[in-house]
C-alpha positions as CSV (number, residue, x, y, z in Angstrom):
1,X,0.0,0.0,0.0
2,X,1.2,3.3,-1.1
3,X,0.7,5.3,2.2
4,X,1.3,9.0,2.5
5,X,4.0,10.2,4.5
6,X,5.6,13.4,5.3
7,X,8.3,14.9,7.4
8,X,11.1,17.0,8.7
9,X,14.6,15.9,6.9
10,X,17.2,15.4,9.0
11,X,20.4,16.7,8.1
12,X,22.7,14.5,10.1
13,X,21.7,11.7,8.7
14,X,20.8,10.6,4.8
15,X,18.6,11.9,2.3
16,X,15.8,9.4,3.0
17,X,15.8,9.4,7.0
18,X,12.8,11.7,8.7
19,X,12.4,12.8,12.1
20,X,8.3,13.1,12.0
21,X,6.2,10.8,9.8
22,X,2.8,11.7,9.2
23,X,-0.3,9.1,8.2
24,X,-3.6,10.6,9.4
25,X,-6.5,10.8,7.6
26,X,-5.4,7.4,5.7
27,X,-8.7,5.4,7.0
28,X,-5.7,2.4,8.3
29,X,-7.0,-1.0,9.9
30,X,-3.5,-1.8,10.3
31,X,-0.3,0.4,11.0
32,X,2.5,0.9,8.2
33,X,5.4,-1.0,9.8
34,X,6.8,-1.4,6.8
35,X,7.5,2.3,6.2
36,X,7.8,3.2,9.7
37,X,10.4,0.8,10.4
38,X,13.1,2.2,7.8
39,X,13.0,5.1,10.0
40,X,13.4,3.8,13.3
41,X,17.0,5.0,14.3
42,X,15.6,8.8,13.3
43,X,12.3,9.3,13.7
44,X,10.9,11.2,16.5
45,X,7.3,12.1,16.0
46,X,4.9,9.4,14.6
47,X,1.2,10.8,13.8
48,X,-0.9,7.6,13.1
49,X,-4.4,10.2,13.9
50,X,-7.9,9.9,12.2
51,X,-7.5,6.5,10.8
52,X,-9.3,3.3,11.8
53,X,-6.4,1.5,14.4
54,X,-7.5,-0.6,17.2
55,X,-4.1,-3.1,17.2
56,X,-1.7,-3.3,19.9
57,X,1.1,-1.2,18.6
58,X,3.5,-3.7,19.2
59,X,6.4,-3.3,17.2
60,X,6.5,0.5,17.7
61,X,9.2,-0.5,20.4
62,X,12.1,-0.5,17.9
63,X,11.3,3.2,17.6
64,X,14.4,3.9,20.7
65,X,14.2,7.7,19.2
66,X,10.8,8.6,19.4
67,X,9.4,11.3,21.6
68,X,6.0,12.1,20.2
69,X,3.4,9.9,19.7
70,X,-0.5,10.8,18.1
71,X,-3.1,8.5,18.0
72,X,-6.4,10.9,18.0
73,X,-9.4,9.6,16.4
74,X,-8.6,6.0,16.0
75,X,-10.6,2.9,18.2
76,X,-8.2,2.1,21.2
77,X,-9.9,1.2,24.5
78,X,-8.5,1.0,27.4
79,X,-7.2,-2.3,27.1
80,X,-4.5,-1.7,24.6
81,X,-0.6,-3.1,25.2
82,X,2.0,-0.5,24.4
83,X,5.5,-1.9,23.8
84,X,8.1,-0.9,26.6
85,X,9.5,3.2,24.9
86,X,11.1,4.9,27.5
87,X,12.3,7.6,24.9
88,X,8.3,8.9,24.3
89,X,7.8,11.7,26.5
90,X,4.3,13.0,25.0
91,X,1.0,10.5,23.8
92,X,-1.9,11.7,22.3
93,X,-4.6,9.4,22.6
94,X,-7.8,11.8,22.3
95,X,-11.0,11.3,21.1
96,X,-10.9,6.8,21.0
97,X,-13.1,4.5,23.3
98,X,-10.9,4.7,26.6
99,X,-13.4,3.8,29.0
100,X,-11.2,1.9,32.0
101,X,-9.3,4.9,33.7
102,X,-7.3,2.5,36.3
103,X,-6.4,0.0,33.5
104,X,-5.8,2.5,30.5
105,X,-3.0,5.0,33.5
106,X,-1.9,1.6,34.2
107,X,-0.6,0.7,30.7
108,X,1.2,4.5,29.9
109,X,2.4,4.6,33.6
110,X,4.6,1.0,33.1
111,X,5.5,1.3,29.1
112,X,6.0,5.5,29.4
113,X,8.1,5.6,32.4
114,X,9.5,9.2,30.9
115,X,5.9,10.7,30.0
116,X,5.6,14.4,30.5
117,X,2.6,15.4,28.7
118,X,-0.3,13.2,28.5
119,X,-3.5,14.2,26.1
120,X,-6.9,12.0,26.2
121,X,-9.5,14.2,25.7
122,X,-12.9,12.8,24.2
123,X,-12.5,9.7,25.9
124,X,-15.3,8.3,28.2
125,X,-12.5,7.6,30.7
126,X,-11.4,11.5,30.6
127,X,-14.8,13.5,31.4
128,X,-15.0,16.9,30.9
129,X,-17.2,20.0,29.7
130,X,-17.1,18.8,26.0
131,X,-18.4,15.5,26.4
132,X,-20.9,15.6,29.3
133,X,-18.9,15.4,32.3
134,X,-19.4,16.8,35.4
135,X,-16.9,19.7,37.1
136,X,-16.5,16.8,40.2
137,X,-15.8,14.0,37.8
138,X,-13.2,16.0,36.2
139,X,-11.1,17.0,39.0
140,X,-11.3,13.3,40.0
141,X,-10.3,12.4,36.7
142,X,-7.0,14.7,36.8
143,X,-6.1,14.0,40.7
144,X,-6.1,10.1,40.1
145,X,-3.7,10.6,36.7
146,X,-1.7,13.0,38.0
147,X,-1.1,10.6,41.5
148,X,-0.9,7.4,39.3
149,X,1.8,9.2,37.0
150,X,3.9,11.5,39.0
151,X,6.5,13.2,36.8
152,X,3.1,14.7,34.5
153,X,3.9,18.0,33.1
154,X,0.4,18.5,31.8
155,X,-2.2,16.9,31.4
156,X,-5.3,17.1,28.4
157,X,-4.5,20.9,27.6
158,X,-3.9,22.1,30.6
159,X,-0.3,22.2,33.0
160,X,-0.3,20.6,36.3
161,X,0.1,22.7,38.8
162,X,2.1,21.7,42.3
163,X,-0.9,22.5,44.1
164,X,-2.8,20.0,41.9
165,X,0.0,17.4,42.2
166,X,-0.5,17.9,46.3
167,X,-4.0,17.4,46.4
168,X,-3.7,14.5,44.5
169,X,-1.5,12.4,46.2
170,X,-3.5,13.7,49.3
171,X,-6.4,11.9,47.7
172,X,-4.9,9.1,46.2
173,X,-1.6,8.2,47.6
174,X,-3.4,7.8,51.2
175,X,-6.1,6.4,49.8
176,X,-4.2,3.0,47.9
177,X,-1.6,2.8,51.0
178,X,-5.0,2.1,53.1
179,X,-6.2,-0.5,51.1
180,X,-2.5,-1.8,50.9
181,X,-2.5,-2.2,54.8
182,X,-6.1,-3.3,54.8
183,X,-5.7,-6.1,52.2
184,X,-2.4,-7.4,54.1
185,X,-4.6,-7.5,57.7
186,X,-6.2,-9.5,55.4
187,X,-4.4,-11.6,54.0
188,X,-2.8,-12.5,57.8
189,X,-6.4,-13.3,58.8
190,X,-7.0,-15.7,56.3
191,X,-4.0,-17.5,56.9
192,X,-5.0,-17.7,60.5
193,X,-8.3,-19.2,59.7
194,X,-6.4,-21.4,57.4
195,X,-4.3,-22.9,60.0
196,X,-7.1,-22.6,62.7
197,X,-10.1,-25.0,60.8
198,X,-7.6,-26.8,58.4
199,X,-9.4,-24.8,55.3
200,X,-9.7,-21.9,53.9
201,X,-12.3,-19.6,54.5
202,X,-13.1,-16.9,51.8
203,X,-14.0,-13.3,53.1
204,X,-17.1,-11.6,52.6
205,X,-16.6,-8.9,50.0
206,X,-17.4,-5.2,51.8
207,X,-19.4,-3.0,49.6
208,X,-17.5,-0.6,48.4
209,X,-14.4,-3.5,47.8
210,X,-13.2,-1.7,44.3
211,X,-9.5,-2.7,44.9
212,X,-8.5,0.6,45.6
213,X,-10.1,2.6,42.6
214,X,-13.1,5.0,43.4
215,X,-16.5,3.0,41.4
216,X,-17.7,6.3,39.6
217,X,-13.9,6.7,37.8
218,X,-13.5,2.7,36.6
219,X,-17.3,3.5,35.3
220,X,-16.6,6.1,33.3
């Protein structure tokens, strides 16, 4: 498939090597590895926005250069599996079907340990003014990011602000050290009641048991 591409030459290395590739608004089930690839010991920025993507971008991991990644308007949920970049500093992931905040801040936190700016806008998972969310659901939605992925520079469009990062872990951090103690009290008990009757006894889930995550942001 003849793809369209486009790009910034670079001048330290040959005629044919690019530092930003472009394919949006290419309507792609399946992403170009066979272009993108020849430029993996250059390219920087790689916009794959506005097509029709939903595959785990898997071999984007041979990319060790790139900083920038765009994926806007494609079908991701929250369950996709990013290769291990450490070089990507900024994703773009706005307007897909990112439902599963927890799981989806779970996946950029462990394969972008270096992320500074983070932008998932239009998302279910990311409520806000412009799609029906609520100014409570919002600031939720930031404070549990920003306390899941600490060195954040900015988040959506906006910067994150040491105030903000303060409140967060405030809200969070406390919050899932809790549970941490709670589910090791209970852990010990079981094994007591395990040694005590010869067989294990399970315990009675507690409304509001949501393995650390508040109900109204894994809902969303």
């Amino acid at each position: 498939m003849d793809h369209h591409t486009s790009g910034q030459h670079n001048q330290c290395s040959h005629a044919l090597s690019f530092q930003w590739l472009s394919f949006a608004y290419q309507s792609l089930t399946e992403i170009p590895y066979e272009t993108i690839l020849t430029q993996k010991d250059t390219l920087e920025v790689l916009d794959l926005s506005y097509n029709l993507l939903d595959e785990n971008p898997a071999l984007l991991g041979q990319l060790e250069r790139l900083s920038t990644l765009i994926m806007d308007c494609n079908n991701y949920t929250s369950h996709v599996k990013f290769p291990y970049m450490p070089s990507v500093t900024t994703v773009c992931i706005n307007k897909n079907k990112i439902n599963n905040l927890p799981v989806f801040v779970e996946e950029i936190r462990q394969k972008f340990p270096n992320i500074k700016i983070l932008s998932m806008m239009n998302n279910e998972a990311a409520p806000s003014y412009f799609n029906g969310g609520s100014l409570t659901q919002y600031k939720d939605y930031r404070q549990y990011v920003i306390s899941q992925i600490p060195g954040l520079e900015i988040l959506d469009d906006t910067e994150v602000m040491e105030k903000e990062r303060a409140q967060a872990r405030k809200t969070y951090g406390l919050q899932q050290s809790s549970h941490g103690i709670r589910k090791r009290k209970e852990a010990s008990s079981r094994k007591h009641t395990h040694e005590a009757n010869g067989k294990y006894c399970p315990r009675a889930i507690a409304p509001g048991d949501s393995n650390g995550f508040i109900f109204h942001l894994t809902s969303l």
